[in-house]
SEDREN-950765 format. One line per field, with one value per residue (C-alpha): residue in one letter; x, y, z; residue number from 1. Coordinates in steps of 0.001 Angstrom, whole numbers, plus 500000, padded with zeros to 6 digits. Example, Ala and Ser with C-alpha at 12.3 -4.5 7.8 and 13.67 -1.06 7.14 Angstrom:
BEGIN
volo = c(A/S)
u = c(512300/513670)
v = c(495500/498940)
w = c(507800/507140)
semi = c(1/2)
***
This chain:
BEGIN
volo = c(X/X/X/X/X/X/X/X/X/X/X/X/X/X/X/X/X/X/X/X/X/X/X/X/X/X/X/X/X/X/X/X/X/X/X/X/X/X/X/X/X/X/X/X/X/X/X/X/X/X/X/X/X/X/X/X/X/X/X/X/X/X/X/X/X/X/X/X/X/X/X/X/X/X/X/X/X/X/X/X/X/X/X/X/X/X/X/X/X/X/X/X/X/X/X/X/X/X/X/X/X/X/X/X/X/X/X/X/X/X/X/X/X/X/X/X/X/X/X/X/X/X/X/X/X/X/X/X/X/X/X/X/X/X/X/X/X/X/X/X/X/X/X/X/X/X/X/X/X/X/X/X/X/X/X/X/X/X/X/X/X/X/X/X/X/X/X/X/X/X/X/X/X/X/X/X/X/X/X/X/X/X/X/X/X/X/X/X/X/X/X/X/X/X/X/X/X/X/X/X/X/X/X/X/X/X/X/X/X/X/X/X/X/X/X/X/X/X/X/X/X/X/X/X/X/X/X/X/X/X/X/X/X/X/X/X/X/X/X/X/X/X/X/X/X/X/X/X/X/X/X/X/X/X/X/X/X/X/X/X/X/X/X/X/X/X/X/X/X/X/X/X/X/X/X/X/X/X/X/X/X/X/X/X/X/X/X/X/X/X/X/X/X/X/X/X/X/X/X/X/X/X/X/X/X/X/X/X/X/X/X/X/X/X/X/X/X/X/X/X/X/X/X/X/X/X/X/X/X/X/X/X/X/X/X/X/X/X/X/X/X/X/X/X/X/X/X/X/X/X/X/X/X/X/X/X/X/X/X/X/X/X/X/X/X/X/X/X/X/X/X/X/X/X/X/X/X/X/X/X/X)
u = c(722714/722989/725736/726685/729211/730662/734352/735231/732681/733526/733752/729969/729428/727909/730599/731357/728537/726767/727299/725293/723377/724171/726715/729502/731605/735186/737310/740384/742640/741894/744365/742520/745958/746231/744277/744041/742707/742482/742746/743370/743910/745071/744865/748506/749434/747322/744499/746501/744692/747072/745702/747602/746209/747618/748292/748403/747674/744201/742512/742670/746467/749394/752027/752603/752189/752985/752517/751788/750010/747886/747844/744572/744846/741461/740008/739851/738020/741162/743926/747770/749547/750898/753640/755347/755478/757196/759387/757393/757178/757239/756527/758253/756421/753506/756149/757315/756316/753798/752540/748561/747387/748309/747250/748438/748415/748910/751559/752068/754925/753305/754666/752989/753314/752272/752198/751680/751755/754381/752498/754512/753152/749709/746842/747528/751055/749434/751748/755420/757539/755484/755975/754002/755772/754645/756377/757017/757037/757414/757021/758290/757199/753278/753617/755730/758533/758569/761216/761438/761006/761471/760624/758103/757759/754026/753209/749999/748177/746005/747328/745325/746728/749428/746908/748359/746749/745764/744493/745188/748502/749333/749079/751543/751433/752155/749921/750129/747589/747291/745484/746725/744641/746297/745536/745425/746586/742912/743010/740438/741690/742207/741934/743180/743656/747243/748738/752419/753000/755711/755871/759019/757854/758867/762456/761306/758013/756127/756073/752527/748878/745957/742608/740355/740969/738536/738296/734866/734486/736942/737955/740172/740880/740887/740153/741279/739438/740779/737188/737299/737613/740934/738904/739954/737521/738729/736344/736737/735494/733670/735092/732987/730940/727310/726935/727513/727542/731377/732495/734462/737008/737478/740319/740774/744472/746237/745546/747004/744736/740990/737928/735275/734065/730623/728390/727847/724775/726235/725397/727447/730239/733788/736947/735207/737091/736226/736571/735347/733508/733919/730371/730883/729506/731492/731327/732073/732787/732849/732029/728583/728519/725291/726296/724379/725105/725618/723800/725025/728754/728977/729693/731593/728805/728129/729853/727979/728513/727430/726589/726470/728123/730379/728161/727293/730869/731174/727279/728114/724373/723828/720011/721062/722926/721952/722761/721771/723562/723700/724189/727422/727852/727357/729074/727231/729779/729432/732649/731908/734431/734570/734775/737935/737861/739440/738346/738631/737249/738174/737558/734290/732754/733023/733767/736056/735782/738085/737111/737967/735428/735117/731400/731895/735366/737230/739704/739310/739998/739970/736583/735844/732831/732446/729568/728374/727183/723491/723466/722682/720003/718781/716560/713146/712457)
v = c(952408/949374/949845/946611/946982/945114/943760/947990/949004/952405/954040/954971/958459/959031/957098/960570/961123/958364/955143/952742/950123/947532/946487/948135/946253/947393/945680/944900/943676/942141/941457/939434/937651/935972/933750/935650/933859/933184/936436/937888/941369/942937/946144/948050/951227/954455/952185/951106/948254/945076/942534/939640/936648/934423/934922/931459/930194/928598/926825/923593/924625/925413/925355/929263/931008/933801/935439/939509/942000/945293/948213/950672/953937/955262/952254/949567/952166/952381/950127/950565/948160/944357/944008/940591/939173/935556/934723/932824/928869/927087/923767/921250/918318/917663/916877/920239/922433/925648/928454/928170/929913/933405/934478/937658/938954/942426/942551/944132/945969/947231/944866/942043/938786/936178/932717/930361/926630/925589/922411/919833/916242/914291/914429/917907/916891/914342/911462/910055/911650/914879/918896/920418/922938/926517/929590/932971/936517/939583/943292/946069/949059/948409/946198/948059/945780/942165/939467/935640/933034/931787/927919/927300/924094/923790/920504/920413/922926/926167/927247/929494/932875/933406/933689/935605/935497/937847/936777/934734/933022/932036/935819/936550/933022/931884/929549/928159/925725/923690/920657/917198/913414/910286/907089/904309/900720/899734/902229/905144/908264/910112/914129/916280/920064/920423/923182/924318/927170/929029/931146/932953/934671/931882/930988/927052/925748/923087/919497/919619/919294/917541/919498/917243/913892/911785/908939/909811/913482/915258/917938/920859/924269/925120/929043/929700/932300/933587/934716/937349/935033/933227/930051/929072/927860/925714/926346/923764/923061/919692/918308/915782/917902/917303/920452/919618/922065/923342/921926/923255/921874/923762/924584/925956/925594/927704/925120/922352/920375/919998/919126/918341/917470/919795/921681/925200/925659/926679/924189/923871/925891/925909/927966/929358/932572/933777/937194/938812/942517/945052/944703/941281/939439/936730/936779/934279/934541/931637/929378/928302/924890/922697/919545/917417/917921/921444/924080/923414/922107/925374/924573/927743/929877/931936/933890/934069/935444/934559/936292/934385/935351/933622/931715/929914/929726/927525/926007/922334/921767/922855/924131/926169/928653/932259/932626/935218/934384/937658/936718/938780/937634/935533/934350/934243/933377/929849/928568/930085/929756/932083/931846/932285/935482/937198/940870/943311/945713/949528/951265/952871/949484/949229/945511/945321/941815/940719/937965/935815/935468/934919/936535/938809/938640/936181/934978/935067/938366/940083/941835/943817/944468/947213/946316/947733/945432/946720/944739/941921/943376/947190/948113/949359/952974)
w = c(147373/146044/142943/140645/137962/135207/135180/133494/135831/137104/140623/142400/143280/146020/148632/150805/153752/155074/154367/151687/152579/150604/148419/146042/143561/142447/140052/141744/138940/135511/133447/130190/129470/132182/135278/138127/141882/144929/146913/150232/151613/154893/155742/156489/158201/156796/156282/152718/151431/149744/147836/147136/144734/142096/138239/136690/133139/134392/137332/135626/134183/136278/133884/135141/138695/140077/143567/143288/145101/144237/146748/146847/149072/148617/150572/147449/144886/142796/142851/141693/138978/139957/142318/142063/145776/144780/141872/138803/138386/134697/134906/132603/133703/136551/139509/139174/141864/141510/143326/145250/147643/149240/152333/154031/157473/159291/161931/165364/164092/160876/158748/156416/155783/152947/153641/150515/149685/146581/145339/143240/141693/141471/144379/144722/145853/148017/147311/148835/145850/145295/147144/149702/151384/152663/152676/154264/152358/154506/153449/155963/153316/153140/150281/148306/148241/149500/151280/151057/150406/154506/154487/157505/158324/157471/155197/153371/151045/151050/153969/156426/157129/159881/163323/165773/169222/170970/174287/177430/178354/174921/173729/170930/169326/165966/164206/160734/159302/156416/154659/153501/152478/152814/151444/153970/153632/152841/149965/152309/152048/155446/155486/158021/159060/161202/162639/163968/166487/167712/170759/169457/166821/164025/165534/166426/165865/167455/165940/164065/166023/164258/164555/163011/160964/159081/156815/156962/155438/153597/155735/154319/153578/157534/159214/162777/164016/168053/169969/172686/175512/173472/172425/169062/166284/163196/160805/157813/154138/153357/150025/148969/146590/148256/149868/153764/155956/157203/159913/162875/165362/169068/171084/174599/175530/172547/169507/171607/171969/169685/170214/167535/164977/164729/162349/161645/159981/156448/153685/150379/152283/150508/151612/155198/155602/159346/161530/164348/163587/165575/166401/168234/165645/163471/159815/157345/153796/151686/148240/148013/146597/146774/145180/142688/139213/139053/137042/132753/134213/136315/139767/141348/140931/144468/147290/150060/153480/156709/160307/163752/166824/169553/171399/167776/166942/170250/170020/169542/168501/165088/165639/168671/166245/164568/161366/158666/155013/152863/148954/147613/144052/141227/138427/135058/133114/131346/132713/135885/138512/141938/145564/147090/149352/151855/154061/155954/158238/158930/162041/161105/160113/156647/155629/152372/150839/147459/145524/142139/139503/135173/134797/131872/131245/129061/132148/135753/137971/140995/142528/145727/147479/150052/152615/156144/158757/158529/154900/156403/158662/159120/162588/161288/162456)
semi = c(1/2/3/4/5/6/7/8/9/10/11/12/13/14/15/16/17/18/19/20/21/22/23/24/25/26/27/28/29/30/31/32/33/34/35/36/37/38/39/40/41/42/43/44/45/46/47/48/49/50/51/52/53/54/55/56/57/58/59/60/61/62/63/64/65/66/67/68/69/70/71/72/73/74/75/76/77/78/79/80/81/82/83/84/85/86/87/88/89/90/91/92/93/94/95/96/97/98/99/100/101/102/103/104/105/106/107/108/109/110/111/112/113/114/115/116/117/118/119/120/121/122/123/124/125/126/127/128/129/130/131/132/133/134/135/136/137/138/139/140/141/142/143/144/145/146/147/148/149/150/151/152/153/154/155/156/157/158/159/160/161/162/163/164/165/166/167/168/169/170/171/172/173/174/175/176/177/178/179/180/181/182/183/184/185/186/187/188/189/190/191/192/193/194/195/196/197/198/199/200/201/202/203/204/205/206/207/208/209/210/211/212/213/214/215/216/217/218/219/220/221/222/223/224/225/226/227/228/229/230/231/232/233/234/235/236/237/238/239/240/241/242/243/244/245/246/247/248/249/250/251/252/253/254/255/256/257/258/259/260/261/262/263/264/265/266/267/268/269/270/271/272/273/274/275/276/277/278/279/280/281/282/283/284/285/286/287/288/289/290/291/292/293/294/295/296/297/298/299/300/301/302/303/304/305/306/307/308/309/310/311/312/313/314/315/316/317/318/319/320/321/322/323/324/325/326/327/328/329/330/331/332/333/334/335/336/337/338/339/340/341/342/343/344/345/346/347/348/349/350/351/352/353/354/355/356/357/358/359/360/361/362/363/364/365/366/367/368/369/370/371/372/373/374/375/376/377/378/379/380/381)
***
């Protein structure tokens, strides 16, 4: 089963029994009067689904954001009304601040939490006088009601979700992550990812740890992804707009300490959003950008996904790792603009992906994609 519908597209039949194989689409959230990005979902107690994304007046136009969330208890086939997470920004003038960049996270104790970046000024707040400052949100109700804003100390943009880890001596650690450039005396600019942890669940944090820093690439947008054996891999967009491969930064002592930089076989990738599957394997979700001059001005046109496994996640040679790279959509609309994602996965395997996306509808809006494993390969009989 294989089921594509349109922005009103309705729910397949057929979703009881066994499973498809393939892909379903959902529409998440659309609202036509107003911009709706960047998503991420968690899954809470009762296998509730929240969503949690942006509403802004446009990609290219912040004058308006808004945090809110959408909860779906039939596993993302229907989802309920907007629930506003943060208060809204109005901006006056470009130094004032706006919201970016939700992530969410399942806790231990059944609770969730939102971390987002409140950007202020030009460079994307980049700059001595301008805001970049990340925040906490915290729902104890499944996302019915939310609490916040807790500053963390976290400097930089598009944060990565709060990663919580689970094994070794550092089990139980706290680790935010977020981007910043620089410009350098010489007038280079300087990229980094950084992190902060705390070991007491967000009562002190550490002073910040750089995982990778160039003048050479432009390194941002970072995942941390915790492997079975309690390595940690820093998987991290390329921003020049020539459609490198990600790279990725290791770490073996908590996030103390990095090594790196290498390559992960994954050209054009944007916003790497990484996960273990229950199967072992790692998937990766993520922007497929190519570079060059783009196809009519469109340049946001793919999400792709990709499958490799730990020993590729820590594979410092680039040819030495597996990949497979499953296509899961495509935006046709002329001012096409997708690729932000976040997902899930349930205990009996299905994979629940949301993403942003224009295609047919006037503004952008929220899609999900339900998916097996076996979509990327099936065993012939």
């Amino acid at each position: 089963m294989n089921t594509v519908l349109n922005s009103r597209g309705s729910v397949p039949e057929g979703l009881g029994g066994s499973h498809p194989v393939g892909l379903c689409k959902f529409t998440v959230c659309r609202d036509d009067s107003i911009y709706e990005a960047w998503p991420d979902v968690a899954i809470a107690r009762g296998e509730r689904l929240v969503c949690v994304f942006n509403e802004c007046t446009h990609h290219a136009n912040r004058e308006y954001t808004r945090i809110v969330s959408v909860l779906s208890d039939d596993r993302g086939r229907t989802w309920s009304s907007k629930i506003p997470v943060t208060e809204p920004m109005t901006k006056q003038k470009e130094s004032d601040p706006h919201w970016n960049c939700p992530r969410i996270t399942a806790m231990a104790d059944g609770s969730l939490v939102v971390i987002v970046d409140l950007v202020g000024g030009a460079n994307e707040g980049n700059s001595p006088e301008s805001i970049q400052s990340n925040w906490l949100y915290r729902s104890f109700d499944r996302g019915e009601t939310w609490t916040g804003p807790c500053r963390t100390p976290a400097i930089g943009i598009v944060p990565d979700r709060l990663v919580v880890l689970q094994h070794g001596k550092h089990r139980g650690r706290w680790i935010l992550s977020s981007h910043r450039f620089i410009t350098l005396e010489e007038g280079a600019q300087c990229w980094m990812q950084r992190l902060w942890y705390s070991d007491d669940q967000g009562k002190s944090w550490s002073a910040p740890v750089t995982i990778a820093r160039s003048d050479q690439y432009k390194l941002c947008e970072g995942c941390i992804l915790e492997l079975s054996d309690g390595a940690l891999v820093c998987f991290l967009r390329e921003n020049s707009f020539t459609g490198m491969d990600a790279f990725k930064a290791i770490s073996r002592d908590g996030g103390e300490t990095w090594d790196g930089l290498y390559r992960l076989p994954t050209p054009g990738c944007h916003r790497p959003v990484a996960g273990l599957l229950k199967s072992g394997k790692v998937m990766i979700t993520y922007r497929y950008l190519p570079g060059g001059k783009g196809g009519w001005g469109v340049w946001t046109q793919n999400l792709f996904a990709l499958l490799t496994d730990e020993a590729g996640c820590l594979e410092t040679d680039r040819n030495q790792t597996a990949t497979r790279v499953l296509p899961i959509d495509y935006d046709r609309s002329q001012k096409a603009d997708t690729g932000y994602s976040g997902w899930v996965q349930f205990p009996d395997g299905e994979i629940y992906i949301v993403n942003y996306i224009l295609d047919d509808a006037p503004l952008a809006y929220i899609r999900g994609y339900s998916l097996y494993e076996d979509a990327f390969v099936v065993e012939a009989d």
